[in-house]
C-alpha positions, 0 to 999 in steps of 0.5 A: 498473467494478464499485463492489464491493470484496468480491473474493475472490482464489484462491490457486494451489495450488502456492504453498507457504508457509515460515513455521511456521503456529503463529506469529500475529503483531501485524503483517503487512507486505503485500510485492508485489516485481517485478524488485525485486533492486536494493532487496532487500537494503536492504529486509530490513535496514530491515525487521531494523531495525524496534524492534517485531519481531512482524511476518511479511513475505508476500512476492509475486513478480509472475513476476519473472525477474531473480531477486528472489524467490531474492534475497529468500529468501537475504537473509532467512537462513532468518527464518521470518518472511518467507514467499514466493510466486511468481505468474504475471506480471500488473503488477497490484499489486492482485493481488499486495496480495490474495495476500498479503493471503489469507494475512495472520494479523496483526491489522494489515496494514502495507503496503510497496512494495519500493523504500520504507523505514521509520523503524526506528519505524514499526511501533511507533507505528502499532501503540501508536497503533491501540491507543489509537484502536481505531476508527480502520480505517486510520492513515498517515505522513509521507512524505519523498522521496528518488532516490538515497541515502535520508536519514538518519532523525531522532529523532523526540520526541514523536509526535503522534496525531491521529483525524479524518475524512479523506473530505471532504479525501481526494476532492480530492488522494490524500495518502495513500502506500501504503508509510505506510499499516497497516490492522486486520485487520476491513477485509477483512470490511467492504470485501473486498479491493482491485479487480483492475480493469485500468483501476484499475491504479495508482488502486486503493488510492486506491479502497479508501481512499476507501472506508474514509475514507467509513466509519471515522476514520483516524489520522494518526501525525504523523511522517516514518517513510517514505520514498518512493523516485522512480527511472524504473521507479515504476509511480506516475510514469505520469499516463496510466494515473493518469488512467485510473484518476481517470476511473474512480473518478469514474464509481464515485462519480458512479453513488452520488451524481452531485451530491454533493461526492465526485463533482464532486471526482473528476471535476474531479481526474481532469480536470485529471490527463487535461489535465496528460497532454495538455499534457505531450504538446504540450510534448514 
């Protein structure tokens, strides 16, 4: 695998942008969508919800053909802060991030799966929190899970801002879920954007965060202003390919430091992933 995350995506020059270009907004949400129409809806009132409003939505379609993409525009009633690509289809969620990513104008970028939601104040303290600890690159959220119906959100109180190094915790376990996670805009300069590598396919945020967890402190806004969504269809669920990608990123990692305590991490983490996949299989 190439360790390099200085990929520059190309956009296809038919993709026609809707929202005025003279609006530069605080926040990009970065939205991939593929046969998203079942939490489309619920997805735009969330994002209506938010109490920090200077956002714009890219919204990439990954070549859906159950017509998320019109779903999505005739929701969004014409806000011009939603703006709307179509690609081929690829089941690469790296290259829908990119996409949308190229086109960000934001000084942050707020990550957002389609069957995820966020606390109506979400944006609002990752946004007051970046600003009070500028260097930390990246800042992420409590997560709670949920299936069916979506729990109601508590009130928050306080919420507690805590800047540490996260590197030495992250190479064992990836705590981190995409949809929690914003980002400053200078991460692109320093790290490119994520790797379109196929092996990579459901492991390349974890890459990307490792990578800027090696350089930068994060934030961790400490409340639950996420929710995660588990139905059949979640690219996550599948531990085969997770352990593709683990084996991977170990290999990266083993090639900059073969001895070093990164590199025996990963490599036992993606090793107990490959058992756990051949388990399962013996069970089954």
């Amino acid at each position: 695998m190439n360790g390099s995350l200085t990929h520059k995506p190309s956009i296809k020059k038919n993709l026609s942008r809707l929202s005025p270009k003279g609006f530069l907004p605080a926040v990009s949400i970065i939205l991939p969508i593929y046969r998203s129409k079942l939490f489309i809806p619920e997805l735009v009132t969330n994002l209506w919800g938010q109490s920090f409003q200077d956002w714009e939505a890219i919204v990439v379609d990954d070549g859906s053909n159950d017509g998320s993409l019109e779903l999505f525009q005739s929701c969004a009633q014409a806000d011009s802060r939603f703006a709307f690509f179509l690609k081929k289809p690829e089941g690469l969620p790296a290259k829908s991030r990119n996409h949308a990513l190229a086109q960000a104008r934001g000084t942050w970028f707020a990550f957002l799966d389609a069957d995820d939601l966020w606390h109506p104040q979400k944006l609002h303290h990752q946004v007051a929190g970046m600003r009070q600890f500028p260097k930390s690159l990246l800042s992420y959220t409590k997560v709670l899970s949920f299936d069916e119906q979506p729990p109601a959100f508590a009130d928050l109180g306080t919420v507690p801002y805590v800047e540490h190094f996260a590197f030495r915790s992250l190479v064992f376990r990836n705590f981190l879920t995409t949809s929690g996670i914003m980002v400053h805009k200078s991460v692109l300069k320093r790290f490119g954007f994520f790797p379109e590598q196929a092996e990579l396919r459901i492991a390349e945020d974890y890459f990307y965060w490792l990578k800027l967890a090696e350089q930068a402190p994060f934030l961790k806004i400490d409340a639950p202003l996420c929710l995660y969504r588990f139905h059949p269809h979640n690219i996550s669920a599948d531990r085969t390919q997770l352990a593709v990608g683990l084996r991977q990123i170990a290999k990266y990692w083993q090639s900059q430091a073969p001895f070093s305590l990164a590199a025996n991490a990963l490599r036992l983490q993606a090793a107990k992933t490959a058992l756990g996949v051949k388990l399962r299989k013996l069970i089954g």
